[in-house]
C-alpha positions, 0 to 999 in steps of 0.5 A: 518545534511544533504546539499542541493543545486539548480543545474543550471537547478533548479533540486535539488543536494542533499547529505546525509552521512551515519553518517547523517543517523545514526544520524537521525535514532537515532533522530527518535529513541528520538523523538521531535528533529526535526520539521516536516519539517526537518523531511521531507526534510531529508528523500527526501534527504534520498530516493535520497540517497537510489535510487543512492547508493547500501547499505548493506541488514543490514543497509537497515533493520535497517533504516525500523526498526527506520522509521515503529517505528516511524510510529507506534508510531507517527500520520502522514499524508499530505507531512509527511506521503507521504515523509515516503512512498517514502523513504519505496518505495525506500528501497523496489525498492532493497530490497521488502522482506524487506518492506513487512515483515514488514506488519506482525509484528503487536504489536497491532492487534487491530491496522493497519500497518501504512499507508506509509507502505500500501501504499508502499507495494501496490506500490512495488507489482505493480513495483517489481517481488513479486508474491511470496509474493501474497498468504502470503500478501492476507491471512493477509491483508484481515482480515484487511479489517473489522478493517478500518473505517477512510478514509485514513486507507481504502485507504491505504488498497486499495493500497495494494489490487490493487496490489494483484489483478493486480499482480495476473491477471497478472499471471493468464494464467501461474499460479504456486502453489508454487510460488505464495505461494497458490493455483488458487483455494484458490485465487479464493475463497480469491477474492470472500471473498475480494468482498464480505467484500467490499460490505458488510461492506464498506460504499461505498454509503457514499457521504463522502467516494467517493474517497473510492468507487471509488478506490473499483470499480477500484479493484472489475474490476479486482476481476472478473476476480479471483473470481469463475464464479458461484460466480459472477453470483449470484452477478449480480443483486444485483451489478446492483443496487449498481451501479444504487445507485453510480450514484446518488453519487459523485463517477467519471462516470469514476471509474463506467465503471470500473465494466463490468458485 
């Protein structure tokens, strides 16, 4: 399906025809007619394919379709998960709008968006011009918060809320209703609701989530910034004994001095 040789300085030459991608589109489509690992290796040939060549809007839609399809139907995770995630970012390194929307479509909602897909929108948010998209992403996302429970779906999350805090600081000082697609007001009030869920209802205490709490904390320095100050002032004791508990944990010093109060 798809050719790959060593170059001479070990970096690896690789191509993949259209009729190949059509070809593994349709095998996704199927499914078991590839192993794991040859699903891997041609979808790294794939987003090389992708990050060098300008393709038509339409057919970078329809590889999303098959691959957030894919997704959906099918549990990955490790190399896999990771392979999917970059060839997502990749398409969206051309094309955000079309990565993104794909978060609302939810045939289940009882069910996540796949993570590649989180993760992927978290990242395209931070690399690409996407503030348009903040309000819209923000307002879906965060309900989504109460409905993570394994360690990998909430990390995931993360990815996409770093982004939206990032993005939206980022703007702060030169704010615009219209582009951002809701107002510094709601923001506002949307970033003291997202803290209030992570402190809520995340079992950030737990010994076995470090990692989780340590990319909450990473988020939270930021929702201060967004948050009401009267809001935020409420918090602070309280705040100072949570991060009292998180020094007893496993979480890193580091992600603790994150959070300046």
């Amino acid at each position: 399906m798809a050719v790959s040789s060593e170059n001479s300085k070990g970096e690896l030459s690789q191509y993949i025809s259209k009729e190949d991608i059509e070809k593994f589109l349709m095998a996704l489509k199927v499914g078991g007619q590839m192993s794991e690992d040859d699903i891997i290796k041609t979808l790294k040939l794939l987003e090389v394919k992708i990050l060098n060549t300008k393709m038509p809007t339409t057919f970078c839609r329809k590889i999303t379709g098959v691959l957030i399809n894919y997704l959906r139907r099918m549990e990955t995770k490790g190399e896999l998960e990771k392979a999917f995630t970059a060839v997502l970012m990749a398409l969206g390194s051309h094309f955000p709008e079309v990565i993104i929307v794909k978060l609302w479509e939810r045939p289940n909602t009882r069910c996540l968006p796949p993570r590649s897909l989180m993760v992927a929108v978290g990242k395209i948010i931070l690399s690409q011009d996407t503030v348009s998209f903040v309000g819209s992403i923000w307002r879906y996302i965060q309900p989504l918060l109460k409905l993570a429970q394994e360690e990998n779906d909430m990390l995931a999350i993360c990815h996409v809320f770093y982004g939206l805090v990032i993005s939206a600081q980022k703007h702060l000082d030169s704010w615009d209703d219209k582009v951002t697609g809701f107002s510094q007001r709601e923001m506002s009030m949307k970033a003291y609701i997202t803290f209030r869920i992570f402190l809520n209802r995340w079992p950030l205490k737990s010994k076995d989530k470090a990692q989780v709490t340590e990319q909450v904390l990473q988020i939270m320095g930021h929702l201060f910034f967004l948050m009401p100050p009267s809001k935020l002032k409420n918090q602070v004791n309280r705040l100072t004994r949570w991060l009292m508990i998180l020094m007893s944990t496993k979480v890193t010093p580091f992600y603790i001095s994150q959070i300046q109060l």
